[in-house]
KOLPADO-363410 format. One line per field, with one value per residue (C-alpha): x, z, y; residue number from 0; chain. Coordinates in nm, 2 decimals. Example, Ala and Ser with C-alpha at 12.3 -4.5 7.8 and 13.67 -1.06 7.14 Angstrom:
REM residues 2
px [1.23/1.37]
pz [0.78/0.71]
py [-0.45/-0.11]
n [0/1]
chain [A/A]
END
This chain:
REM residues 252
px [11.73/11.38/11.26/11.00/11.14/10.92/11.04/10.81/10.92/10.67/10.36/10.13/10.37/10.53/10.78/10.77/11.04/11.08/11.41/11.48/11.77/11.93/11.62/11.49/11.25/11.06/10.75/10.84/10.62/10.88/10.81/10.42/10.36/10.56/10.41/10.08/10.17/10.30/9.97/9.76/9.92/10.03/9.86/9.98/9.78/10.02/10.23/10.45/10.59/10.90/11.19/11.58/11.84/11.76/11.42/11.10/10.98/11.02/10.71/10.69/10.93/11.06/11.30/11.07/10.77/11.05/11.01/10.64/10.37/10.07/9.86/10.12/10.19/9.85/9.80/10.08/9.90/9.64/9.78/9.96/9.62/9.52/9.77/9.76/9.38/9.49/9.67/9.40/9.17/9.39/9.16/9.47/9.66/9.90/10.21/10.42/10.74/10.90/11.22/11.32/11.18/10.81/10.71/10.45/10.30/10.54/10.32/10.01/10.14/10.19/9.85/9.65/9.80/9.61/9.92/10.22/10.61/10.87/11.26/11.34/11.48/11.21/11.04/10.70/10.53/10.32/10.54/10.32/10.23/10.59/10.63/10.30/10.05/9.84/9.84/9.72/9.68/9.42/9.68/9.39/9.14/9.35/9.56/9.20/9.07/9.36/9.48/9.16/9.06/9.31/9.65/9.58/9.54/9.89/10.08/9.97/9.97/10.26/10.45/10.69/10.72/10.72/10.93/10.82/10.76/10.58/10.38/10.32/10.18/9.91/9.79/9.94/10.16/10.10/10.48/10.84/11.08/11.43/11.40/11.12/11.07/11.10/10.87/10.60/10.66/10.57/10.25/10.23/10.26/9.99/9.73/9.83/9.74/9.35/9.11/9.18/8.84/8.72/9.01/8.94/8.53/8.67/8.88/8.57/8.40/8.63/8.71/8.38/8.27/8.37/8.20/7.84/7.59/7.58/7.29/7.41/7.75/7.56/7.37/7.70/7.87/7.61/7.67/8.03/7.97/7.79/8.04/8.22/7.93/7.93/8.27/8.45/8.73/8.44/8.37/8.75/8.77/8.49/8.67/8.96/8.81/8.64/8.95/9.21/9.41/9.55/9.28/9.43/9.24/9.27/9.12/8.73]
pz [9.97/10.15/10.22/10.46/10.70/10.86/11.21/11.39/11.76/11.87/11.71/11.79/11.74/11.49/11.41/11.08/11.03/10.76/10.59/10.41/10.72/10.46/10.35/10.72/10.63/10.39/10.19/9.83/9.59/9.62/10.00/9.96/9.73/9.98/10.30/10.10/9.97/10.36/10.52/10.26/10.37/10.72/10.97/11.37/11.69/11.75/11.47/11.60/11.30/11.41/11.15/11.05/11.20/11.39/11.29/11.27/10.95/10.74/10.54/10.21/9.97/9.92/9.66/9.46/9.48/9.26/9.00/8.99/8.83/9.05/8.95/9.03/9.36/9.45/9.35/9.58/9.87/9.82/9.79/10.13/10.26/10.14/10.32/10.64/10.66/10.59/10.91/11.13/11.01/11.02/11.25/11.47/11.73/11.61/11.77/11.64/11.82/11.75/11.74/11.66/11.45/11.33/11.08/10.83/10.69/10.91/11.20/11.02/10.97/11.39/11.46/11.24/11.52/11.83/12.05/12.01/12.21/12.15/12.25/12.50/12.18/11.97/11.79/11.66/11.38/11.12/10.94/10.58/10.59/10.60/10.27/10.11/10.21/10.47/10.58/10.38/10.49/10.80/10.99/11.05/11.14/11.41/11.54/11.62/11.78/12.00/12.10/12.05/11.81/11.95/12.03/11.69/11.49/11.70/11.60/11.19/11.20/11.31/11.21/11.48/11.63/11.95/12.18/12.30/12.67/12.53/12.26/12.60/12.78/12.47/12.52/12.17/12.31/12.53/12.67/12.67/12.69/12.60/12.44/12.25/12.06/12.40/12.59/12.28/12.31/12.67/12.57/12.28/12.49/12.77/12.45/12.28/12.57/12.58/12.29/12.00/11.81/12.15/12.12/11.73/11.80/12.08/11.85/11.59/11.86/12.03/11.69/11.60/11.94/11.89/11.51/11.65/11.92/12.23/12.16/11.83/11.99/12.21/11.92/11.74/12.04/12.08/11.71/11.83/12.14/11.93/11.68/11.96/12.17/12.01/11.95/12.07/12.22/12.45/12.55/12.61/12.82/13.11/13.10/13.18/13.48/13.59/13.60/13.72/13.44/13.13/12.87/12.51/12.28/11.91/11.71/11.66]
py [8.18/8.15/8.45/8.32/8.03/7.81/7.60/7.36/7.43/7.17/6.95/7.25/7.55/7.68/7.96/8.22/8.44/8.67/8.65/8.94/9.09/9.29/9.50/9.49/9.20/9.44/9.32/9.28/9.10/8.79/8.78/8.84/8.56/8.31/8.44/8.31/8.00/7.94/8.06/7.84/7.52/7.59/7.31/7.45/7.57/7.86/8.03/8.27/8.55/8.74/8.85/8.79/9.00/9.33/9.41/9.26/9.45/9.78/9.79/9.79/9.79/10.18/10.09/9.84/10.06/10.35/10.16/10.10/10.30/10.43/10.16/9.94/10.11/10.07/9.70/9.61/9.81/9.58/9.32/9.33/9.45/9.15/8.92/9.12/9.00/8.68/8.65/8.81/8.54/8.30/7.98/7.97/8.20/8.43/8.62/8.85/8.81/9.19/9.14/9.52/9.75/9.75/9.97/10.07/9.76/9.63/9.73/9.66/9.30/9.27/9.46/9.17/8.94/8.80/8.91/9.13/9.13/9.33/9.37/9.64/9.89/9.76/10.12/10.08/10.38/10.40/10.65/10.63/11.03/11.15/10.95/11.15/10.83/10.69/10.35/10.12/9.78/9.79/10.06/10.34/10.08/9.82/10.10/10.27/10.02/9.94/10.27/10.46/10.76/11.04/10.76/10.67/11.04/11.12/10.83/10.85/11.22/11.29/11.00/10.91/10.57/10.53/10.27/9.97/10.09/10.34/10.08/9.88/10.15/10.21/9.88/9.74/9.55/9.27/9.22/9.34/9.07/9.07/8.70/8.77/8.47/8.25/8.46/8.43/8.02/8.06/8.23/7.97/7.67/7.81/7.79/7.56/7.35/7.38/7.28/7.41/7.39/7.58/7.82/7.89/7.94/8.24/8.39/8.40/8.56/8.80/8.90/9.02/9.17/9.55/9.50/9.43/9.56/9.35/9.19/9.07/8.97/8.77/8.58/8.53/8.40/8.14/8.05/7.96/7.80/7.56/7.52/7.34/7.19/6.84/6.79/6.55/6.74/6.86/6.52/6.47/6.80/6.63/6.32/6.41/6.65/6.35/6.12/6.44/6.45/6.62/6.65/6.51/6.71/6.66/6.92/6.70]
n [0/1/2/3/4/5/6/7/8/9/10/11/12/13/14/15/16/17/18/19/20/21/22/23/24/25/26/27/28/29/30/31/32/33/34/35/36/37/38/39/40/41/42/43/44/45/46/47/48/49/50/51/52/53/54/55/56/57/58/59/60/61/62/63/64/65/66/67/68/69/70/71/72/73/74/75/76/77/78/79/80/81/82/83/84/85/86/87/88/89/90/91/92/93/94/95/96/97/98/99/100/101/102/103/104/105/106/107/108/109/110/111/112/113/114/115/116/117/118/119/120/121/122/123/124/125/126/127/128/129/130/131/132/133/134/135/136/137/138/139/140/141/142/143/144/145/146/147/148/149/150/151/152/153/154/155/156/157/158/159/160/161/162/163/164/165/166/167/168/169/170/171/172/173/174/175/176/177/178/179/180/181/182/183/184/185/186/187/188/189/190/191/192/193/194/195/196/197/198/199/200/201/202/203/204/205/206/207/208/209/210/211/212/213/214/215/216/217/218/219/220/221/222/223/224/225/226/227/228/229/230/231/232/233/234/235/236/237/238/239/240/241/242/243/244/245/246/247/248/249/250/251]
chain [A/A/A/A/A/A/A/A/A/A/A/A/A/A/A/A/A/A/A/A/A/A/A/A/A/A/A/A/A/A/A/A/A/A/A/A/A/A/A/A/A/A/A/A/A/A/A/A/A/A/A/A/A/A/A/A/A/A/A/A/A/A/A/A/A/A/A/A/A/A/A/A/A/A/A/A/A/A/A/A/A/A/A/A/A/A/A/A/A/A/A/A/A/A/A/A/A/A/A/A/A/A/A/A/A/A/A/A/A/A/A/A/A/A/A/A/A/A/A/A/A/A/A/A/A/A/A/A/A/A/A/A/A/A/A/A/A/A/A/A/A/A/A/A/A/A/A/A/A/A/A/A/A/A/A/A/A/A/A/A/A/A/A/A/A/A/A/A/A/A/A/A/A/A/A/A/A/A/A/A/A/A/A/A/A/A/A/A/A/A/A/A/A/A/A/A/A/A/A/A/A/A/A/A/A/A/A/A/A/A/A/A/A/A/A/A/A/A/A/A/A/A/A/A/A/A/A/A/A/A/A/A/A/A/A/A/A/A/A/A/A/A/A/A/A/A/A/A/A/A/A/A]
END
């Protein structure tokens, strides 16, 4: 069985779902290695990630990592760190589409995403320090920056998750829907519409702007613009203002 399942809703989207319902999608080294092989070869405008059954993801592997050394135990830390970043710097939007429970590295997957839904009951937690750890994969640093210092210290401090109204509320969640995966194809087909070379050089520099002092975010966002000044996409974009009608942009 795949435990990563890959469905193209449309030429420009596509929809990942982690397939592990059993073991509440959790990351075990099986899953890891897919989700990369996936991501390396993965051609879309718009992937959306949600999971099998009635959560999006539990984390890490509890029962694997019982088996495993602390060297061991860390290496797969890292290594989910690793693919975490992946996602974030994926060239293309991402969405998690929470379709219940997001936890741990779980949550650390979703906050590596552009844009997050959830399901009404959906809970949401970084939960690592009532197992003895912190998070480990970019939870203390996205959290942070989404929720601010203090949101963040209460939420990995104590432990608890939260609900999705309650998520919503801190800002890191853009939506509650009850069909999540619909209402993140709605989202997905409103970008997937505009140029995605243009879309790709915003990212770059959205992604960067809370790393760097104005005035160097203002350098680096000149550096994008022109990434995408002489493409032909551009050209495509006036033409079709010119003649009143829908662009057809094709990634030059």
């Amino acid at each position: 069985m795949a435990l990563i399942e890959i469905n193209q809703y449309s030429d420009y989207i596509t929809l990942l779902t982690l397939n592990r319902p059993a073991s509440r999608n959790a990351l075990n080294r099986e899953l890891l290695l897919e989700l990369q092989d996936v991501l390396h070869h993965l051609d879309t405008r718009v992937l959306i990630i949600t999971g099998a059954g009635k959560a999006f993801c539990a984390g890490a592997d509890l029962k694997e990592r019982l088996g495993m050394t602390p060297e061991e135990a860390d290496e797969t830390s890292v290594n989910i760190g690793r693919k975490i970043s992946m996602i974030e710097e994926l060239p293309y939007v991402t969405i998690a589409a929470l379709n219940g429970g997001a936890y741990g590295g779980g949550l650390e997957l979703a906050l590596a995403c552009d844009f997050r839904l959830a399901v009404p009951d959906a809970e949401i937690g970084l939960t690592e320090t009532s197992l003895g750890i912190i998070p480990g994969a970019g939870g203390t640093q996205r959290l942070t920056r989404l929720a601010g210092p203090s949101r963040a210290k209460e939420l990995i401090f104590t432990a608890e998750p939260v609900s999705a109204d309650t998520a919503l509320e801190l800002g890191l969640l853009e939506e509650v829907s009850a069909d999540v995966v619909e209402s993140a194809i709605k989202l997905a087909e409103r970008i997937s519409k505009n140029a995605p070379l243009a879309v790709t050089a915003a990212k770059k520099a959205v992604n960067r702007a809370l790393d760097l002092p104005l005035a160097d975010g203002l350098h680096y966002e000149r550096e994008c613009y022109d990434l995408v000044l002489n493409s032909e996409d551009r050209i495509e974009g006036l033409q079709a203002f010119k003649e009143k009608r829908k662009p057809n942009y094709k990634g030059k």
